[in-house]
C-alpha positions in Angstrom: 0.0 0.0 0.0 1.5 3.2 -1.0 1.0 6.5 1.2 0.3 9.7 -0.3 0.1 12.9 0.8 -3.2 14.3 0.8 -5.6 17.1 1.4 -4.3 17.3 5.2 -6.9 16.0 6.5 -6.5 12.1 6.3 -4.2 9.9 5.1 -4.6 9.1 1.5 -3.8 6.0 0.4 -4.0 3.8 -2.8 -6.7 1.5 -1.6 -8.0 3.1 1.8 -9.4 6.8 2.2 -11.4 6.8 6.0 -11.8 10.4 7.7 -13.2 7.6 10.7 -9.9 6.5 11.2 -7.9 10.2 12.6 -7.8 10.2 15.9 -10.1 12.7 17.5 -12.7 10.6 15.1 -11.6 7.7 15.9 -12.2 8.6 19.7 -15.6 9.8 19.0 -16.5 6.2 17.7 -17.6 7.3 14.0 -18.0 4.8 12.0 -17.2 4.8 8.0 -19.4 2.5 4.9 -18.1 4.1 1.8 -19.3 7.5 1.9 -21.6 7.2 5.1 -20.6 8.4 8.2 -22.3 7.6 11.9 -22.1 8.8 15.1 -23.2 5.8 17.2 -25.6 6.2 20.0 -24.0 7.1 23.2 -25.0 8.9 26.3 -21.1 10.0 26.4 -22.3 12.4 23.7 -25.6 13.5 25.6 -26.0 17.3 26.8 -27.6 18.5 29.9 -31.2 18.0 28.5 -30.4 13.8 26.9 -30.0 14.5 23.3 -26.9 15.0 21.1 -24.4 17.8 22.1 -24.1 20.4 19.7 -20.2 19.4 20.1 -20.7 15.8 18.9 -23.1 16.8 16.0 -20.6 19.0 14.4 -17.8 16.5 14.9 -20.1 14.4 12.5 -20.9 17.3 10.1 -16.9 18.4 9.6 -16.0 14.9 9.6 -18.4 14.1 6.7 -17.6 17.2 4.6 -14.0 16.0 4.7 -15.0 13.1 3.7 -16.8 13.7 0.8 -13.7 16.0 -0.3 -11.3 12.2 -0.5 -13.8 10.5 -1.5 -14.1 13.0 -4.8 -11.2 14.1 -5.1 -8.5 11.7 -3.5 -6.9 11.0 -6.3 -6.2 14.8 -7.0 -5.0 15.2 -3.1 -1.5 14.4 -3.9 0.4 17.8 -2.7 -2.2 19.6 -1.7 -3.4 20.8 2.4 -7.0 21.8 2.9 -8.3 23.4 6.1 -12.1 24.3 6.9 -11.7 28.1 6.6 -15.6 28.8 7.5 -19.0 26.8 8.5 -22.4 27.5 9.1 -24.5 25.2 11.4 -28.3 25.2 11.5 -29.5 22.6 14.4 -33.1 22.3 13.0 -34.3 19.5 15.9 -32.8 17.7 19.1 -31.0 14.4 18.2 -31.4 11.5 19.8 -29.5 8.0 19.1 -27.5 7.0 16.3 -26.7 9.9 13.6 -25.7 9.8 10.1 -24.5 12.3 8.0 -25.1 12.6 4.3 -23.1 15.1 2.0 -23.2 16.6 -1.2 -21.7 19.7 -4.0 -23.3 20.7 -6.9 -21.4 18.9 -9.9 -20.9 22.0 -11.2 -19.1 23.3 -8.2 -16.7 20.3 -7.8 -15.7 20.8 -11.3 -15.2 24.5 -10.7 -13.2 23.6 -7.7 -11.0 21.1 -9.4 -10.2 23.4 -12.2 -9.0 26.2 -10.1 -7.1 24.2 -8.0 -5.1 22.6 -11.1 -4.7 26.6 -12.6 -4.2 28.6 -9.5 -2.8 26.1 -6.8 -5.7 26.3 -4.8 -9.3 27.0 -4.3 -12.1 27.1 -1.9 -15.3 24.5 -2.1 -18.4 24.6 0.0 -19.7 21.4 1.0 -23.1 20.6 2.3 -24.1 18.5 5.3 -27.5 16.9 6.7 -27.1 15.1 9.7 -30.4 12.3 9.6 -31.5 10.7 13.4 -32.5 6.9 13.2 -35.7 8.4 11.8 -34.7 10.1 8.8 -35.7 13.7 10.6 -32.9 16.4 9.8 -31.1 17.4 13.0 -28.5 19.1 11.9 -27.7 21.1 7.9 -24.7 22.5 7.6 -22.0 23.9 5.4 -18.2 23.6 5.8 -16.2 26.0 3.7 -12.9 24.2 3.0 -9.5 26.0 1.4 -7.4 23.6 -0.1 -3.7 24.7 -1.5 -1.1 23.1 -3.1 1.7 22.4 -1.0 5.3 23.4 -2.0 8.3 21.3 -1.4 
C-alpha cells in the first residue's frame, strides 16, 4: 500500500481513504461505509437536557464534509493541504440516538473547484451536510467552507 500525501486532512492512500480513522474521530467512535458516516448512540455524547451535544453533532458534520472531499477528489489530493476556513451550522431539531450524516456539492461546483485548484494552486469549495436521526428527521444542515492549496516542497 502506498501513502500519499493528501488534502491534510487524512491519510490518503491507494486502496483506503477513511476520515473515521484520525484520531479525535476515531475517539468519537464514527464509523465509515463508503461514503456514510455515523455517530453511534452514546450517552457520552448527551447534553444536559439527553440528546446530542451540539459538540458531537458537528464532529459528525466536519467529519463528513471532509470526507466527501477524498472521497471525490482523493486522487487529486497528492500535494495539496486543505483546512475548513468557514462553517455554518443550522441545528433544525434535538438528536437522539444514532446519527448519520449525508453530504453533497453541486457537480458544477466540484468541477469549478478542481479546475481552479489545477490553474491557480488552490481554491475554496463549500460542502453541504444533513445530519439524519435513526428516523430520517434532519437534526442538523450544515455547510463547511474548505481551502485547499497546493503544497510546496
Amino acid at each position: 500500500m502506498r501513502t500519499t500525501p493528501g488534502f491534510g486532512y487524512a491519510q490518503v492512500t491507494e486502496s483506503n481513504v477513511n476520515i473515521a480513522a484520525i484520531p479525535f474521530n476515531r475517539y468519537l467512535g464514527l464509523r465509515a461505509d463508503g461514503a456514510i458516516l455515523t455517530l453511534p448512540a452514546d450517552p457520552n455524547y448527551q447534553n444536559h437536557l439527553g440528546t446530542v451535544h451540539a459538540g458531537a453533532q458537528f464532529a459528525l458534520a466536519e467529519a463528513a464534509s471532509g470526507q466527501w472531499l477524498l472521497n471525490h477528489f482523493g486522487a487529486q489530493a497528492a500535494g495539496n493541504l486543505a483546512v475548513v476556513r468557514h462553517a455554518d451550522v443550522k441545528f433544525r431539531r434535538p438528536a437522539a440516538g444514532e446519527l448519520t450524516a449525508q453530504a453533497d456539492v453541486a457537480a458544477d461546483e466540484a468541477e469549478r473547484f478542481l479546475d481552479t485548484l489545477s490553474r491557480r494552486g488552490r481554491a475554496a469549495i463549500e460542502v453541504g451536510v444533513r445530519l439524519l436521526d435513526a428516523e430520517g428527521s434532519v437534526t442538523l444542515e450544515a455547510s463547511f467552507e474548505w481551502f485547499a492549496q497546493r503544497v510546496r516542497g
